[in-house]
C-alpha positions as CSV (number, residue, x, y, z in Angstrom):
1,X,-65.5,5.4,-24.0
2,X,-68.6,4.0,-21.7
3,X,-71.2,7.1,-21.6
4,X,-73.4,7.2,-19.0
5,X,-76.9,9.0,-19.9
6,X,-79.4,10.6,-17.9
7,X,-83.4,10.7,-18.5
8,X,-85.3,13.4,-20.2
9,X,-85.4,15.8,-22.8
10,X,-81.6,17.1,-22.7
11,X,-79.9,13.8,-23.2
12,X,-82.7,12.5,-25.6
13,X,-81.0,16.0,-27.8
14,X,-77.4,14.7,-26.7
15,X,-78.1,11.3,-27.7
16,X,-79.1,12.0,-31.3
17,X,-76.1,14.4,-31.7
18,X,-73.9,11.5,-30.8
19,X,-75.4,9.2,-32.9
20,X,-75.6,11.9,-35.9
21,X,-71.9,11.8,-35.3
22,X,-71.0,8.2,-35.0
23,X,-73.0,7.9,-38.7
24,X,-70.5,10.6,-39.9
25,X,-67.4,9.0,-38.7
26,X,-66.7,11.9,-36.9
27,X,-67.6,9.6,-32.9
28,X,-66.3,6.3,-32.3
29,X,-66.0,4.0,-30.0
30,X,-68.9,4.9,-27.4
31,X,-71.1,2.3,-25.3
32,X,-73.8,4.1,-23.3
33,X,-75.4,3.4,-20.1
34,X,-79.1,4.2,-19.2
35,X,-80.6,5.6,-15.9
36,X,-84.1,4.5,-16.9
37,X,-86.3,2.3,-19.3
38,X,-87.4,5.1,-21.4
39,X,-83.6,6.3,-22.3
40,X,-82.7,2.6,-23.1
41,X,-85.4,2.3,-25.8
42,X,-84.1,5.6,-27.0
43,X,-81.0,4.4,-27.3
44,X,-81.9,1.2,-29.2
45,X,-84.0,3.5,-31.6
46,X,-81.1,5.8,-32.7
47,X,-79.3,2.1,-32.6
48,X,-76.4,3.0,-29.8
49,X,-74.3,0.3,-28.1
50,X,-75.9,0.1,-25.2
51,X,-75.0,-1.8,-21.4
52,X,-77.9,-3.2,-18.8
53,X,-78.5,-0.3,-16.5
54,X,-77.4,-2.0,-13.5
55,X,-73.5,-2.7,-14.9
56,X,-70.9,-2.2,-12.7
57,X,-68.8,-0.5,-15.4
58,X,-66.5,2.3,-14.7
59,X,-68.3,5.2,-16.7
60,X,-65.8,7.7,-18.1
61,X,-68.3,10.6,-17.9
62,X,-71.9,10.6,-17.4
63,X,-74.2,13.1,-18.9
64,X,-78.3,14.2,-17.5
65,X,-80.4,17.1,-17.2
66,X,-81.8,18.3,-14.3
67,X,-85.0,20.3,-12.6
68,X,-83.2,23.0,-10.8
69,X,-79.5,24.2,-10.1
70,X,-78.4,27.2,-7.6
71,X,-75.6,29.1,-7.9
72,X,-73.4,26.9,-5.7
73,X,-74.5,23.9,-8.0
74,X,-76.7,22.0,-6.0
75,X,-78.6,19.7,-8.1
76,X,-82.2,19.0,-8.4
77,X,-83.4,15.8,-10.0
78,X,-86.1,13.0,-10.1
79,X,-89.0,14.7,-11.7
80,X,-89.0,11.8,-14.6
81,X,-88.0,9.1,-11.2
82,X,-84.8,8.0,-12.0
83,X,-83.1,9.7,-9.4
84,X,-81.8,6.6,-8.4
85,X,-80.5,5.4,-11.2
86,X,-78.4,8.7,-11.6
87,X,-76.9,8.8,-8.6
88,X,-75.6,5.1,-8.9
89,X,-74.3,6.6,-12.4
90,X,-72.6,10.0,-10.8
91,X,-70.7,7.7,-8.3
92,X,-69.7,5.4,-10.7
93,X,-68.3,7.9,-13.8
94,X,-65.2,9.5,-13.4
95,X,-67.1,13.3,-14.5
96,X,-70.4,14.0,-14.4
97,X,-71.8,16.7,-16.5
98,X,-75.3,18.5,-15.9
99,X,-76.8,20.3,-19.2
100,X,-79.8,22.3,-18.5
101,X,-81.9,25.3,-20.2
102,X,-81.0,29.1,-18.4
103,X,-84.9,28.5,-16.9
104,X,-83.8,25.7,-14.4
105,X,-81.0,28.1,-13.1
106,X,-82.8,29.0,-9.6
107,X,-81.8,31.2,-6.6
108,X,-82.6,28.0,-4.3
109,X,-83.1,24.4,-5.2
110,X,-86.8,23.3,-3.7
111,X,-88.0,26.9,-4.6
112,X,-89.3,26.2,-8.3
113,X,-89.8,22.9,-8.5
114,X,-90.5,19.6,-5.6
115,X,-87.7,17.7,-4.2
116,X,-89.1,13.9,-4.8
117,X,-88.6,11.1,-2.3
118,X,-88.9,7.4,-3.1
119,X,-90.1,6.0,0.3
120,X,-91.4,2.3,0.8
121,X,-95.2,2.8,1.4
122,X,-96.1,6.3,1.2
123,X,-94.8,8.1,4.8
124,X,-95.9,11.5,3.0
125,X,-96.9,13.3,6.3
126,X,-93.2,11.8,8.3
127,X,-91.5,13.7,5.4
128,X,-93.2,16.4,5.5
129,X,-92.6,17.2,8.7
130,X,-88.4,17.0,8.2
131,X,-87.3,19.7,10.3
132,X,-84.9,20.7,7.4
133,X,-87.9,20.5,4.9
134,X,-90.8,22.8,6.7
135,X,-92.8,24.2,6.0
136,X,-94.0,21.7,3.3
137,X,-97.2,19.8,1.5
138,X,-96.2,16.1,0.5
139,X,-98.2,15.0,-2.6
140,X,-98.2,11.1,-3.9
141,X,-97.4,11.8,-7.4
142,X,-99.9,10.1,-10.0
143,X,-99.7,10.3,-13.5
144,X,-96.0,11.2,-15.2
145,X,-95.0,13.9,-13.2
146,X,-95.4,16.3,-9.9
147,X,-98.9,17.2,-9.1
148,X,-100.0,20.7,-9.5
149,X,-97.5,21.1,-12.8
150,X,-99.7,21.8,-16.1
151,X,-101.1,18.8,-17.3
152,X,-100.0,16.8,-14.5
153,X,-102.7,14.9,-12.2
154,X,-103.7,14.8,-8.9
155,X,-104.2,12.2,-6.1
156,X,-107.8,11.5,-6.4
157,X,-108.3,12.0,-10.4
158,X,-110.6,9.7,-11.5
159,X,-108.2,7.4,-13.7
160,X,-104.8,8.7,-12.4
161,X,-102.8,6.1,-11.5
162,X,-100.2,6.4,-9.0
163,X,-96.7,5.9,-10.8
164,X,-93.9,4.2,-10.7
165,X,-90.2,4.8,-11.2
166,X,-88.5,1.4,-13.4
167,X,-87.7,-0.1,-10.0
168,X,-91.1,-0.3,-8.9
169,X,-90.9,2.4,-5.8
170,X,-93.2,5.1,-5.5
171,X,-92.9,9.0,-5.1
172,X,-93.8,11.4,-2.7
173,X,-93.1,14.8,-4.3
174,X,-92.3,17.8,-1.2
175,X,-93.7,21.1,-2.1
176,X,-91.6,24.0,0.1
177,X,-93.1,26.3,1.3
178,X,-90.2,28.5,1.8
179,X,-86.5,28.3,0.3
180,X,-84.7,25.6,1.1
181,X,-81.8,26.5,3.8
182,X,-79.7,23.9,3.9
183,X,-79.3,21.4,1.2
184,X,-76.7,19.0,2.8
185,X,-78.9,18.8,6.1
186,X,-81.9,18.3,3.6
187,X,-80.3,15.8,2.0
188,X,-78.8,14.2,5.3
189,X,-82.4,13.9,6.8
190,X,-83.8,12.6,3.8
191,X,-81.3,9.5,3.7
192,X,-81.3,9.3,7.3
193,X,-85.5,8.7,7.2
194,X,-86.5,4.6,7.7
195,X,-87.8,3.8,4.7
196,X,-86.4,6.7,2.3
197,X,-85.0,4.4,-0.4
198,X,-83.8,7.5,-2.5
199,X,-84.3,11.5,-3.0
200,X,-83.7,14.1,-5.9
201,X,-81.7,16.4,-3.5
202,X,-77.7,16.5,-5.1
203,X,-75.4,18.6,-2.9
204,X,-72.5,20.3,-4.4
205,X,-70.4,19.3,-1.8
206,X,-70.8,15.2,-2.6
207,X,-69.4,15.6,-6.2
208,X,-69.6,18.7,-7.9
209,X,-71.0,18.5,-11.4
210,X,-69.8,20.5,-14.5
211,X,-72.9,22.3,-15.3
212,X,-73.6,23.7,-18.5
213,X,-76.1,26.3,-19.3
214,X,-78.1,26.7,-22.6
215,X,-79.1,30.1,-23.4
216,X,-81.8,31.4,-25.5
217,X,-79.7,32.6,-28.5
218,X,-78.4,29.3,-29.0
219,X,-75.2,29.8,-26.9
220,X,-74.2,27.4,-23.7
221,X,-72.0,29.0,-20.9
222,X,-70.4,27.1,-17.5
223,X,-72.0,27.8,-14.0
């Protein structure tokens, strides 16, 4: 089976199940694809077969976390910037499952965390001003993560740097300032931009995900 594997926290618990298993005898036969850098060196830690990131392998079911899900399973990703790199995986894998804590359950993607854009050259203020996206702030993100998130830096720290997802584009996270209303004509704006080389927006109606829902008391339940 060829595995494809998201970026994050959640896969780096699903990955060392998996290889807990394979020891036992009780997995075989899995190769896995990475979205990112730092998932491959995870995988060639917990010593996983593993395929380039950018094989053109059919993927029998691809597995990632996400930032935020709504009830009618849009998806939010990109906050560690491989929202590329997972939507190359979703299209190629026959499933695609989305595991997440009961916290990044939302009412409406955009409303808890920023939807991140991966222009050429910065274009913060064009995106902002999206139609479908107002009212918004547009922050360069510096450092590992959204601006404004604990720990995280902002443009104009002395010593932040401005980062960089694996394939060398930058983000431009968009803060809303009100719910999000439409997701596919976010989405549809967003790829429609010159210069937009990828977003974090997923809309259910592209390719609905299975998503999976931890809970608190250890249990996991279906959206």
């Amino acid at each position: 089976m060829i595995l494809g594997v998201g970026t994050g926290k959640t896969v780096e618990l699903c990955l060392r199940r998996i290889a807990d298993k394979l020891e036992r005898g009780a997995l075989k036969d899995v190769l896995c694809l990475p979205t990112s850098d730092a998932t491959a060196r995870l995988l060639e830690t917990l010593k996983l077969p593993t395929l380039r990131h950018d094989s053109d392998a059919s993927v029998d079911l691809a597995i990632g976390g996400c930032d935020a899900v709504d009830g009618q399973k849009h998806v939010l990703k990109g906050g560690k910037g491989a929202m590329l790199r997972e939507k190359l995986l979703r299209d190629a894998a026959k499933a695609w499952v989305v595991c997440c804590a009961e916290g990044k359950v939302c009412d409406a993607v955009g409303s808890t965390y920023p939807i991140p854009v991966a222009p050429v050259g910065v274009r913060a203020r064009k995106l902002a001003n999206l139609p479908s996206l107002q009212p918004a702030v547009a922050r360069l993100r510096v450092g590992a993560a959204p601006a404004g998130f604990p720990g995280c830096a902002m443009p104009g720290d002395d010593g932040a740097a401005v980062y960089k997802t694996d394939n060398g584009n930058l983000i431009v996270d968009l803060f809303l300032e009100a719910p999000l209303r439409d997701v596919r004509r976010a989405a549809d704006d967003l790829s429609r931009t010159a210069g937009v080389v990828e977003h974090g927006l997923l809309p259910a109606d592209e390719n609905p995900p299975i998503v999976v829902v931890g809970r608190a008391d250890g249990t996991a339940t279906r959206l």
